[in-house]
C-alpha positions in Angstrom: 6.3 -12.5 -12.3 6.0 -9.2 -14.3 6.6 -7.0 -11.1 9.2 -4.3 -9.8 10.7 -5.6 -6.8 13.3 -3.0 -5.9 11.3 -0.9 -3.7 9.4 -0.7 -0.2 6.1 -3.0 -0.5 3.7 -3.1 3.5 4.1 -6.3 4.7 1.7 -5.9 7.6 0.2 -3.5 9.7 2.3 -2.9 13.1 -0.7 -3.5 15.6 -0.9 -7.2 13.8 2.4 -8.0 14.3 3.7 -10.0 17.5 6.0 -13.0 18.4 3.3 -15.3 17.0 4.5 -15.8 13.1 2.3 -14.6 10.9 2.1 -16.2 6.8 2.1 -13.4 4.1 2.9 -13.7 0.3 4.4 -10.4 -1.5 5.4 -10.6 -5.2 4.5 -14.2 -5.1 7.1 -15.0 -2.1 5.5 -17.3 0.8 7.0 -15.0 4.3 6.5 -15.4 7.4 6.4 -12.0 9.8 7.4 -12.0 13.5 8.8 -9.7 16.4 11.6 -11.3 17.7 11.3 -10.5 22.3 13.3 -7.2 21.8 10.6 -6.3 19.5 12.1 -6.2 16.5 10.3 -6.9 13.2 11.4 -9.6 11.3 10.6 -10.9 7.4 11.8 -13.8 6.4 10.9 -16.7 3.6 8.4 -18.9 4.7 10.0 -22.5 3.3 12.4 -24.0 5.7 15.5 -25.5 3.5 15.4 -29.0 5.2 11.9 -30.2 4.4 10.2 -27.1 2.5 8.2 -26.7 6.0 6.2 -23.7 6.5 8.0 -21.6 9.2 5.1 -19.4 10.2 3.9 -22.6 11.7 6.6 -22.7 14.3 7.1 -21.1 16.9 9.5 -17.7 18.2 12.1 -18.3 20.9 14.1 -15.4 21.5 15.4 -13.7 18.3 15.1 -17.5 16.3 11.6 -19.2 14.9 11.8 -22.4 15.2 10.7 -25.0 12.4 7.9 -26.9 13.5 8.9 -30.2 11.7 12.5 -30.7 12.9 13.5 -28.0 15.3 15.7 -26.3 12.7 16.2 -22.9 14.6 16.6 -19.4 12.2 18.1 -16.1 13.4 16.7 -13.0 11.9 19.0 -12.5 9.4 17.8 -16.0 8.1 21.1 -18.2 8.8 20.3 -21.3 10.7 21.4 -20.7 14.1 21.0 -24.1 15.9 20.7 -27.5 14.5 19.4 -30.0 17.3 20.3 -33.3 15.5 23.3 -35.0 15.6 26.8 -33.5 16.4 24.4 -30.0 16.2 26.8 -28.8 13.5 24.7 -26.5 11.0 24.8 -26.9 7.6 26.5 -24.4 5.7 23.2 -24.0 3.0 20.7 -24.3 5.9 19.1 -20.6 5.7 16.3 -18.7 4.5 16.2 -15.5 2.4 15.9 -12.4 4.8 14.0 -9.4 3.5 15.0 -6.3 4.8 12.3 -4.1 7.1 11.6 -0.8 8.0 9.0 -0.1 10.8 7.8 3.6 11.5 4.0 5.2 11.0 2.5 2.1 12.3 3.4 0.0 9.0 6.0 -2.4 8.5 7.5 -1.9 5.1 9.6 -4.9 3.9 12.0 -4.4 0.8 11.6 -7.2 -1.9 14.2 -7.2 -4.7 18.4 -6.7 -4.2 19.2 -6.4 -0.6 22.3 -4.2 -1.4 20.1 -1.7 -2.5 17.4 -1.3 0.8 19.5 1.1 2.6 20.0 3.3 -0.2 16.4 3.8 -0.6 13.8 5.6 2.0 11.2 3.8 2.8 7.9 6.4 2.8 7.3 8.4 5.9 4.1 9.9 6.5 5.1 11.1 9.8 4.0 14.5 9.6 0.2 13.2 9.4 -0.1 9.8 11.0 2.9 10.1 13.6 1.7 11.5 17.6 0.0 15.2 17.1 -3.1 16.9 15.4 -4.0 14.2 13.2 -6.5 11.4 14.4 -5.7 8.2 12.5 -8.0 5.9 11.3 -7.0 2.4 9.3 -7.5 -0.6 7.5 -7.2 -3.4 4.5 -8.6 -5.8 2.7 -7.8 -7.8 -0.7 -8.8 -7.6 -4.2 -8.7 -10.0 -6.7 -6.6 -8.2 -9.6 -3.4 -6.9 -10.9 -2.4 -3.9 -8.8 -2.0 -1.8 -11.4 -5.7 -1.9 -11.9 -6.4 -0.6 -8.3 -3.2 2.4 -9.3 -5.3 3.2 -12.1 -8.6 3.3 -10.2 -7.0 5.6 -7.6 -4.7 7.9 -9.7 -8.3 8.7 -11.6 -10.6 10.3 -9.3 -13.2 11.3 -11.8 -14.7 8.0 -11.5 -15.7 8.9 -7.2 -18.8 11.1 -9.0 -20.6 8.0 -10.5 -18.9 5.4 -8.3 -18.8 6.6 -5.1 -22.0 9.6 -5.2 -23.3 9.0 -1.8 -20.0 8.4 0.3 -17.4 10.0 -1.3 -18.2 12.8 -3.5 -21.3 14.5 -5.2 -23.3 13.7 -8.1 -22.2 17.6 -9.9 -19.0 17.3 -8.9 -17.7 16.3 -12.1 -19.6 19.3 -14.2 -16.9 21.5 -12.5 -13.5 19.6 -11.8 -10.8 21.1 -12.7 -7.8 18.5 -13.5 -3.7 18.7 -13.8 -1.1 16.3 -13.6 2.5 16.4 -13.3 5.8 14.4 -12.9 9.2 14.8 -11.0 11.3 11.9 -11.6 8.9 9.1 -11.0 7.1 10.5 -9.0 3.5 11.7 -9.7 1.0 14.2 -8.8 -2.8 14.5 -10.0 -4.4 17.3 -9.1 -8.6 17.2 -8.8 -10.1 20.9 -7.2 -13.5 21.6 -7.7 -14.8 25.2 -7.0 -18.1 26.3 -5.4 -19.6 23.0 -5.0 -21.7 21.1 -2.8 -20.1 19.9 0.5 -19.1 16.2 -0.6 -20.7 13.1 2.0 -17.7 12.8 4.0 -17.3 16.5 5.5 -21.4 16.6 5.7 -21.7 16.7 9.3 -18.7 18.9 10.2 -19.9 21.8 8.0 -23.2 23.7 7.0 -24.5 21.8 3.5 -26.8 24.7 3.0 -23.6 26.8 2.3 -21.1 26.0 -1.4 -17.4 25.0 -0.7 -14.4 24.5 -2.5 -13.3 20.4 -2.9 -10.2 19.6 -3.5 -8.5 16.1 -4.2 -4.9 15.7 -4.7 -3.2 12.4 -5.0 0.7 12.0 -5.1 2.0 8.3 -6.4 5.5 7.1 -5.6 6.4 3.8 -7.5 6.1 1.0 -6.9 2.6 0.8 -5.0 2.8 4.2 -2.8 0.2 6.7 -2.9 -1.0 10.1 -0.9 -4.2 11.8 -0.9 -4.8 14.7 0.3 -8.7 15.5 0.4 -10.5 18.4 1.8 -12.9 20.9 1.9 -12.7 25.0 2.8 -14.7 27.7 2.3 -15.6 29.5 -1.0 -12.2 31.0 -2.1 -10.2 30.1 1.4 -7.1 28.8 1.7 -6.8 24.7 1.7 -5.2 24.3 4.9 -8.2 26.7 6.5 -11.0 24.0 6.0 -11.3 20.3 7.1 -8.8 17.9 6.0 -7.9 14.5 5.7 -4.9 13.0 4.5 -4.5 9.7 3.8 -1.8 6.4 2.3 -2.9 4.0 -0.4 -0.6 1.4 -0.3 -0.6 -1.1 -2.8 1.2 -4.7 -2.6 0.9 -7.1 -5.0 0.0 -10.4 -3.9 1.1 -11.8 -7.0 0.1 -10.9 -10.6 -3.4 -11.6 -10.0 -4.1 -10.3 -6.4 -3.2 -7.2 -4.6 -3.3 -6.2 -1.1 -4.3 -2.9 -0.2 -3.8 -1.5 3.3 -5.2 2.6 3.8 -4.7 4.8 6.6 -6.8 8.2 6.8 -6.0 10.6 9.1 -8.1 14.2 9.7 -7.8 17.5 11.3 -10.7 18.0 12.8 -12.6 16.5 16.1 -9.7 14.9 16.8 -10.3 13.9 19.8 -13.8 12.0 19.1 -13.6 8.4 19.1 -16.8 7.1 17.7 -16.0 9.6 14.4 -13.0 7.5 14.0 -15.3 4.6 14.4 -17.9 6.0 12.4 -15.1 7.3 9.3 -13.0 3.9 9.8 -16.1 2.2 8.5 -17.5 5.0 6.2 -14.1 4.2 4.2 -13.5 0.5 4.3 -17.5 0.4 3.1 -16.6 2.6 0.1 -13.5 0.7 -1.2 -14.9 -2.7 -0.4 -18.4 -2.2 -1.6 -17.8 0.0 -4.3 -14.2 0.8 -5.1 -13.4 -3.2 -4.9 -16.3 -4.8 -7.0 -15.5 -2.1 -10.0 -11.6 -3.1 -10.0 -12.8 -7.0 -9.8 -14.8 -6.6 -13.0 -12.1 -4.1 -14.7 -9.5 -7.0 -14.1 -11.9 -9.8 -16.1 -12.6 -8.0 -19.0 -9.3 -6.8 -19.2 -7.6 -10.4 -19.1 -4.4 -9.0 -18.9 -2.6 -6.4 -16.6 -1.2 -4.6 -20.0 -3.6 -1.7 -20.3 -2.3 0.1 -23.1 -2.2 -3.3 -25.3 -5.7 -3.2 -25.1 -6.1 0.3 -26.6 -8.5 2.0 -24.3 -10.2 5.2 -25.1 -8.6 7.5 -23.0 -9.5 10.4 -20.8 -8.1 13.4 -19.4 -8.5 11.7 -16.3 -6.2 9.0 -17.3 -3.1 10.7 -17.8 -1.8 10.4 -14.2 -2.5 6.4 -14.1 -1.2 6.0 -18.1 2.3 7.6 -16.9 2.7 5.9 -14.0 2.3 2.3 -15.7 4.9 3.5 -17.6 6.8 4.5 -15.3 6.7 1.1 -13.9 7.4 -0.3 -17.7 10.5 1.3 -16.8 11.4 0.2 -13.9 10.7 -3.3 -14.4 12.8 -3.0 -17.8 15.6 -1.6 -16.0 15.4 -4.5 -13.3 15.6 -7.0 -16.2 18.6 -5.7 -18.0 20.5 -6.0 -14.6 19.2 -8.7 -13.8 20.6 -10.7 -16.8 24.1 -8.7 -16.6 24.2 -9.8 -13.3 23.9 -14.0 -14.3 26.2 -13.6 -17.3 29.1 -11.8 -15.4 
């Protein structure tokens, strides 16, 4: 499967997550997800070694799920830690492949290529925004059937939320004035959308007079392999960005396998905070727009398309595209680089 796997991928969202096993693929892997009683979170391969039984089946006694066909017990690091047959000796092969975790933010992030180089490697922290403070956080997700670089292109290309999105998420004129840059640091990348003196977008409607212009802006930062941040907001004519009415919010993107993705958002904002029927209201406003409108688009992208190799296809391109064209070639990159070490690794 034509995916980079070295890097931090949500597993599940932290309010689903208990000591009741839950199934999930990633990358094509059957998992099963649990809290052990401390409360730890736990990611381990679904397929018990004795008879290929589906773990997330069983049940979670203490630190251990238990296999529901034969009582094979697993610790959280995946070795077989009790074996009730027999002389209860445990076989040396009996365990499962442990994935390492990382829970913070409210989102379990599990790691899904070499474990040796998890630690190494940061898992995304959007504490400043969806931690305990000013922000009021809003969530959700829901699954799409396509390659996930079809949704990364979709959202590293805002100029489609004036024709696709006209009465949720943006404005019909928004696009005669968009002003657009994109730039990269490492692999990391930023596209920048501002539009000046323009007409207060759906969203921000009833927290703002609509008889007076505003300035939009819409700035999206990707981090491979399926992390992105958008920060989207309006101010007054010519104010400063942090001034007006803000919300930040995570795309996060994990592949299913190469023909289904995933996609779990979080939105937080900076204003009426402490209103819990806008949060209602805004929760459903933005699961609406990607599932009705965002979703159905990618969907039919994805069949025409055939193939999750965009730049085979030789699309006309847009200056909108050059965010999404580098970062699938960033990932090129990466999955290259996985390869080559990959294959050193089995003939050494």
């Amino acid at each position: 499967m034509n995916l980079v796997r070295n890097g931090w991928y949500v597993a599940i969202l932290s309010d689903r997550l208990s000591t009741t096993p839950v199934p999930q693929t990633m990358l094509g892997d059957p998992m099963v997800l649990y809290r052990t009683t401390s409360g730890e979170a736990v990611a381990l391969s679904d397929r018990c070694p004795h008879r290929f039984a589906p773990l997330h089946k069983g049940t979670v006694k203490g630190d251990h799920i238990e296999c529901p066909y034969h009582g094979l017990q697993f610790n959280a690091s995946g070795a077989c830690a009790f074996n009730p047959h027999g002389d209860h000796k445990v076989p040396q092969a009996a365990r499962v492949r442990h994935y390492p975790t990382v829970e913070r933010d409210g989102i379990v992030w599990a790691w899904m290529g070499d474990p040796e180089l998890a630690a190494a490697t940061p898992a995304p922290d959007f504490g400043e925004f969806f931690g305990a403070g000013r922000w009021a956080l809003v969530s959700g997700d829901f699954e799409i059937n396509a390659h996930y670089e079809t949704a990364l292109d979709n959202l590293l290309d805002l100029s489609h939320a004036p024709f696709l999105h006209p009465t949720t998420l943006a404005t019909a004129d928004s696009v005669n004035n968009l002003r657009f840059e994109m730039k990269q640091q490492g692999n990391t990348v930023w596209a920048y959308h501002y539009v000046p003196d323009t007409a207060v977008t759906p969203q921000f409607a009833a927290f703002r007079d609509t008889s007076r212009p505003c300035d939009f802006h819409a700035h999206i930062r990707w981090d491979p392999p399926g992390t992105l941040q958008l920060d989207v907001g309006v101010t007054d004519v010519g104010g400063r960005d942090e001034d007006g009415q803000l919300i930040h919010m995570a795309h996060l993107l994990t592949p299913i396998d190469s023909t289904r993705t995933r996609y779990t958002w979080l939105a937080a904002r900076n204003f009426v905070t402490d209103n819990a029927e806008v949060s209602k209201v805004m929760q459903q406003q933005v699961q609406m727009a990607f599932t009705e409108e965002d979703e159905p688009m990618i969907e039919a992208v994805w069949q025409y398309m055939g193939t999750s190799d965009l730049l085979s296809l030789a699309p006309v391109l847009l200056p909108g595209d050059a965010a999404g064209v580098r970062a699938r070639r960033i990932l090129a990159q990466l999955r290259a680089t996985e390869a080559a070490t990959t294959a050193q690794k089995t003939v050494a």
